[in-house]
C-alpha positions in Angstrom: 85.4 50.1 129.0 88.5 47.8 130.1 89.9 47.9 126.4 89.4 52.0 126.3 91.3 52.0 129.6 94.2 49.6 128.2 94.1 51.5 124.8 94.3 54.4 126.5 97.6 53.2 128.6 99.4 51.8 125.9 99.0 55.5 123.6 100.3 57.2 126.8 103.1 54.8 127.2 104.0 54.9 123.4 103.9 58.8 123.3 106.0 58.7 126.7 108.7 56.6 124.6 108.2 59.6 121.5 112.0 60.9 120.7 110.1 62.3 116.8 110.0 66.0 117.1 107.1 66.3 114.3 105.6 63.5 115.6 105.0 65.5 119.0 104.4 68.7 117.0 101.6 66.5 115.5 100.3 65.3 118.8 100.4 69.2 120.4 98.4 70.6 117.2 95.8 67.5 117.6 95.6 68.3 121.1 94.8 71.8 120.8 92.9 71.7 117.9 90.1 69.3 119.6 90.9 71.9 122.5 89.7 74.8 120.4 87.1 72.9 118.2 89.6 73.3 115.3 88.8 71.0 112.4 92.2 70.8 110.0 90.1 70.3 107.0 89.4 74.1 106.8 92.9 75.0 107.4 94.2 72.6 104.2 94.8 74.2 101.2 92.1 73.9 98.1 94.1 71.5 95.9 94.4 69.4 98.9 91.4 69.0 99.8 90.3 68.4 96.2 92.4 65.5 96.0 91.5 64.1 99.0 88.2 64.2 97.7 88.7 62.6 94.1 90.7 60.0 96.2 87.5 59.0 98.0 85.2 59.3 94.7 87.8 57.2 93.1 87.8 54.4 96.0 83.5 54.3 96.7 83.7 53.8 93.0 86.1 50.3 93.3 88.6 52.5 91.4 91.4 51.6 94.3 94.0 48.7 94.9 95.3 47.6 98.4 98.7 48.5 99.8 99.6 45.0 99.2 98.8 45.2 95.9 101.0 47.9 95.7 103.7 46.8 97.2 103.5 44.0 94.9 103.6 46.1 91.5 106.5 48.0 93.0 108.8 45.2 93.9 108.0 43.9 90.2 108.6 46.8 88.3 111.8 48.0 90.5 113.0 44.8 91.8 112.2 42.7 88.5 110.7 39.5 90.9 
């Protein structure tokens, strides 16, 4: 319960130091979507959420890399490192 409670003051304090407009717009349509009972999944469009979906098949299947692994292909194909 203490970590919630400190969780929950440093999110307040970050979004009180916000100055990113779609940052806030995010925040307000969060907000009012868990408001309404609004889930954003039904509101994406078809292609989206078909590849959101083969994303996830892809990684439950091992089919993914990490972001450092990434990051590493990227600095070695544009960086030549």
């Amino acid at each position: 319960m203490i970590s919630d409670d400190i969780n929950k003051k440093k999110l307040i304090h970050w979004i009180e130091e916000l100055s990113d407009p779609a940052m806030l717009q995010t925040l307000q349509s969060l907000k009012e979507n868990s408001e309404t009972g609004e889930d954003f999944w039904d509101e994406l469009p078809e292609h989206v959420k078909k590849a959101i979906s083969h994303a996830k098949e892809e990684a439950d299947a091992g089919l993914r890399i990490t972001h450092s692994e990434v990051m590493e292909q990227a600095k070695k194909r544009f960086l030549h490192t």
